[in-house]
N, C-alpha and C positions, 0 to 999 in steps of 0.2 A: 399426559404429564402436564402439568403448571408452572409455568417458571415466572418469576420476576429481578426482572433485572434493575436496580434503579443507581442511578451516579449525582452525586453531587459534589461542586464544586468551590470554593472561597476564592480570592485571587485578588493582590492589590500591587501592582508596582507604581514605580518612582522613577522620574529622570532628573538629573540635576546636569546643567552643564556649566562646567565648572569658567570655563573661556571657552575661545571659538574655536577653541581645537581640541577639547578636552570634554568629554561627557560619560558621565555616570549612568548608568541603567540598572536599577535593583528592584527587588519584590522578594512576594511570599504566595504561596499558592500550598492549594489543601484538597485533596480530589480522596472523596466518600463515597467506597461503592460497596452496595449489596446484591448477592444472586438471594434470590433461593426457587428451589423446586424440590418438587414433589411427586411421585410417579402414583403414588395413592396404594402401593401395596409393599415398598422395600424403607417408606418412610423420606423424611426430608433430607436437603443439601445446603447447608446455610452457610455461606462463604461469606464474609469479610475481606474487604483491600484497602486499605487506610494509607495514603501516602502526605506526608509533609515534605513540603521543598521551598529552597528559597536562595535565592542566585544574585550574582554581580556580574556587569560587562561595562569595563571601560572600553569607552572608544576613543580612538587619537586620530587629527590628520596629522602625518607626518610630515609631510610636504603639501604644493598645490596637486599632486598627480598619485599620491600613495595615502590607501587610509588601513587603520588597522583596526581589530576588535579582538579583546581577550575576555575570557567569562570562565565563574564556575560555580557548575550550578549543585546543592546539596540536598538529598534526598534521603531520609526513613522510611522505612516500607513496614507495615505492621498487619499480618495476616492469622484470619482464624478460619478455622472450617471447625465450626462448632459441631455440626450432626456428626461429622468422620475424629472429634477430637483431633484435629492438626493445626500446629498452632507455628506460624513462623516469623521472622521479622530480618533486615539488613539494612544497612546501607553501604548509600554509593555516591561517588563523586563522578562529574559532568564535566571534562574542563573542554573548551573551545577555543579558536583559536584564525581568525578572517586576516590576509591583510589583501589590498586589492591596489592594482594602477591602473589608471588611466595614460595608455601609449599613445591615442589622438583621440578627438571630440568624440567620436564613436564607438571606440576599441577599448576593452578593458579586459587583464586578464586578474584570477587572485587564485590563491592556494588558502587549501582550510583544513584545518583537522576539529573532528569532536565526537565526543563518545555520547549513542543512544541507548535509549532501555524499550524492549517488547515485552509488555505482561500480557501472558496467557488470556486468551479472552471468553467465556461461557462456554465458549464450542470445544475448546481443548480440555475444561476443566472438569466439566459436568459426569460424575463416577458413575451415572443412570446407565445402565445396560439399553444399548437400544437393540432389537431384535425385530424388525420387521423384515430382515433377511436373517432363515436362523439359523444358515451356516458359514455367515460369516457379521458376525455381532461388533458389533463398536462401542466405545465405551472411553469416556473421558479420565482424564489424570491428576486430581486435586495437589499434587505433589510438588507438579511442575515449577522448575526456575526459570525466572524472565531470561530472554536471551539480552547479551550487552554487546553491541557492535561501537569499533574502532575504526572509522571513516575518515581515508586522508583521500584530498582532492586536487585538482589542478584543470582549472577552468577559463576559456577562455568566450567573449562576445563580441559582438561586431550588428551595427549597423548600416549599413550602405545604401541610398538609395531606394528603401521602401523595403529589402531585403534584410533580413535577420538570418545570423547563426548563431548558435549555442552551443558550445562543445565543453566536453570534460571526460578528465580519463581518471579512475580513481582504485584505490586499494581498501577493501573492508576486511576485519576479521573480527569474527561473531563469537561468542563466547557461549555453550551450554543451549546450542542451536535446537527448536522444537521442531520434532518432526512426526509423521503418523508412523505408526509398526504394526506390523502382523506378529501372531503369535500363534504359534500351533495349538489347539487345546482337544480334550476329549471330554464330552460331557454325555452322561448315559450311555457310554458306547459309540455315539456319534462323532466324527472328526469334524473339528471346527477350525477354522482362521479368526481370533479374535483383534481387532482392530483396537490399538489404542497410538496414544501419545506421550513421546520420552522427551528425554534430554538428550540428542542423538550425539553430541560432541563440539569439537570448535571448528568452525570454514574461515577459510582464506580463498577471496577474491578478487580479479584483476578484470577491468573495465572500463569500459568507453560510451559516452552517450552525446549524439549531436542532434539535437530541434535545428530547421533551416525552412524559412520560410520565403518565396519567391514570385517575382510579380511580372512573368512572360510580357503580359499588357497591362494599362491601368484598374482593366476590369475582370484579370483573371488570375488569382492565389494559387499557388500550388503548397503546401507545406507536408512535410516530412518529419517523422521522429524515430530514430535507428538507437536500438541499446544492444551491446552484446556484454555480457559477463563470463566469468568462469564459477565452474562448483566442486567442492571439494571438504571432504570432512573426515577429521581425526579424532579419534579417540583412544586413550590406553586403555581406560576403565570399562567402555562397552566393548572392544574390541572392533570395533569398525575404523577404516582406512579405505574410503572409495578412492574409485580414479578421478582424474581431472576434465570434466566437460564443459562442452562450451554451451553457453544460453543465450537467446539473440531474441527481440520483438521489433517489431516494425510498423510505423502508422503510415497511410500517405493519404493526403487528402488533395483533392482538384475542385473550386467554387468560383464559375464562373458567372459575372451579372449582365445577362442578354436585355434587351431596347426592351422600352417599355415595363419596366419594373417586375420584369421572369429574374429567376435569379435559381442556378441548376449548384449542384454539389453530389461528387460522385469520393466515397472512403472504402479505404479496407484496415483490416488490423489484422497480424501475422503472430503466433506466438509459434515457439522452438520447442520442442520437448523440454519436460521439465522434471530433472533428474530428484530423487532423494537416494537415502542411503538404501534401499532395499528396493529400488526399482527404477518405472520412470511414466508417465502421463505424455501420449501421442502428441503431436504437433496439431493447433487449430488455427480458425482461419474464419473469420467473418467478414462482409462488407454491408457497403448502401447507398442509396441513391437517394437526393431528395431536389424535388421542381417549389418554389415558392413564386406564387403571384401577388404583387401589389394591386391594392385597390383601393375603392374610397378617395383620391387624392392622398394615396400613402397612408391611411387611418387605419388604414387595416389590411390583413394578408390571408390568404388561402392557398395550405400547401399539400404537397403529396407526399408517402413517404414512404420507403419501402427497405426491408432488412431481407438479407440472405432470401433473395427469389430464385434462385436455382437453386436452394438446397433447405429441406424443410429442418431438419434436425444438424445443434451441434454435435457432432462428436464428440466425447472426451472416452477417451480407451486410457487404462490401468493396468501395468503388470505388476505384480512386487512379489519376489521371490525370498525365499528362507532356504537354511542348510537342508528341510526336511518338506517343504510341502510350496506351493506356487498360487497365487488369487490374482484375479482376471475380473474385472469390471469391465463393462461395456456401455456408458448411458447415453442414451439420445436425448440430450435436452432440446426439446420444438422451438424456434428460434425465428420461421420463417414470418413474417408480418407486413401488412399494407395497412395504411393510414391515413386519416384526410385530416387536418387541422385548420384553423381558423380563429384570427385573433383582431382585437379590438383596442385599439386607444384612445382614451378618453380625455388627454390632454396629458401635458408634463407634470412630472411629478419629481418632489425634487428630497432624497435619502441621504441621510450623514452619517457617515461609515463611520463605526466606532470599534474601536476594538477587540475582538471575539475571544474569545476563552477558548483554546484548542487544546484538546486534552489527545495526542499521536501518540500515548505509550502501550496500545492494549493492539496486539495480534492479533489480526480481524482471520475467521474460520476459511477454512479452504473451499467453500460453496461459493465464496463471492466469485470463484474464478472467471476471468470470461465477460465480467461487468463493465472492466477498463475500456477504454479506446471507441466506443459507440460515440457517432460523429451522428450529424443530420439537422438540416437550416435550423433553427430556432425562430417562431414566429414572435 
């Protein structure tokens, strides 16, 4: 199969600030994307996603110790799947909503609300038939509506002493949630489970996440990143109504800098079972180790590096159940890996960070899974 994906982007804002406590933040922004693919025997898939948007955010200091920001951002959405004749378009409003204090030179807490958009990305959309298992085939959903999540938060930080925390407890409800589904089918006789992607309904979630990072000695880090959430989805229209679980991931990492420019880092990352409406994907678990040696007079480093040494394959285990039939995946993704690196500097070099054009609306496929949380020196 052929596919090409290609996105493009316009994007111009503005700040005015009106006095020293008073500023303006506006723009316009224009994000053009095209798929297309071809399987070479069912014919082409030629998608269109055309979005226009273009937003306002005052910000105010209120006081010396309280600031505030309000915004709302407008968007069109205009879609064509030309080969499948499907042709759609909407819009949606963004509003936001920051205010934050500073309670001492260090501590600040703030509460925020604001609404996001997920579009479907190539992997959920794409109608190709893939069958290189042929009894139980996948196949994407051109149909599909972005999910809209409603994100209220309450966040606090703190500085101490070389010591950082991060916390925040927060409530999301997702509107038109995409999930994958089975589907019983029979084709020639044969029983099949066919794999696709719907609109599975709306979630409401309750949650907490705290980053803490800490300094035993001057030359040894410890840091941690703990999230738990809840999962939960209604629908009237599909008829689904799961129960309420709980979902939790975990990073910890330890980097300590021994005499003579050694410098050791030992990480793991933890993920929880992770529920949908029709099933759920086993709990996994990676780690690593990494030794870096200085040399050169500090010019350069030579390090070691090493991922999941006791165990050569991740896990990922799948159940998903239906009224009428049950699918069972098993994959070992090979994960286990040693490394030698070695780096050079050639003198200072000096970058002027400019603004980047960030385009977070598009729901990346569920292969990435397992990518997060990989820790290990950086030469």
């Amino acid at each position: 199969m052929c596919i090409r994906d290609s996105e493009y982007t316009l994007q111009a804002d503005y700040t005015y600030p009106f006095n020293k406590t008073t500023t303006l933040e506006t723009g316009a922004k224009g994000i053009f994307r095209n798929i297309k693919s071809n399987d070479g025997q069912l014919g082409g898939f030629d998608y269109d996603q055309n979005v226009a948007a273009a937003y306002g955010v005052m910000g105010f200091k209120l006081s010396k110790k309280i600031t505030a920001k309000a915004g709302l951002r407008a968007e069109y959405t205009a879609i064509d799947g030309k080969a499948s004749n499907f042709k759609n378009d909407y819009f949606n409003l963004f509003p936001s909503v920051i205010v934050s204090q500073t309670l001492k030179a260090n501590t600040t807490i703030k509460a925020s609300y604001n609404r996001r958009v997920q579009r479907p990305s190539l992997f959920y959309l794409n109608p190709f038939r893939n069958e290189s298992d042929v009894f139980n085939p996948s196949q994407g959903n051109p149909n599909l509506a972005p999910e809209l999540t409603d994100n209220m938060e309450l966040g606090y930080s703190t500085f101490i002493k070389g010591s950082i925390i991060n916390a925040s407890v927060f409530y999301r409800r997702t509107h038109d949630v995409i999930e994958s589904a089975i589907r019983p089918i029979v084709e020639d006789g044969v029983n099949k489970n066919l794999t696709t992607y719907i609109n599975v309904g709306n979630s409401k979630s309750y949650g907490f996440n705290i980053f803490a990072s800490y300094n035993p000695k001057p030359k040894w880090t410890l840091m941690t990143n703990l999230g738990l959430n809840t999962y939960e989805v209604n629908s009237s229209a599909t008829g689904v109504n799961t129960s309420t679980f709980l979902n939790y991931t975990a990073f910890f990492r330890s980097a300590y800098a021994l005499p003579g420019g050694w410098n050791t880092e030992l990480w793991g990352v933890l993920n929880s079972p992770k529920r949908t409406f029709q099933g759920k994907t086993d709990a996994m678990y990676f780690y690593g180790a990494a030794l870096k040696k200085e040399i050169m007079n500090k010019k350069a480093s030579v390090g070691l590096n090493v991922l999941n040494p006791f165990n050569r394959d991740l896990r990922i285990k799948t159940l998903n159940t239906t009224a009428t039939s049950t699918q069972s995946t098993d994959i070992h993704y090979p994960l286990r890996s040693f490394g030698v690196n070695f780096s050079y500097s050639f003198g200072k070099l000096k970058f002027t960070q400019k603004k980047k054009i960030n385009n977070d609306d598009v729901k990346q496929g569920e292969q990435q899974m397992g990518e997060q949380g990989a820790g290990g020196l950086k030469n």
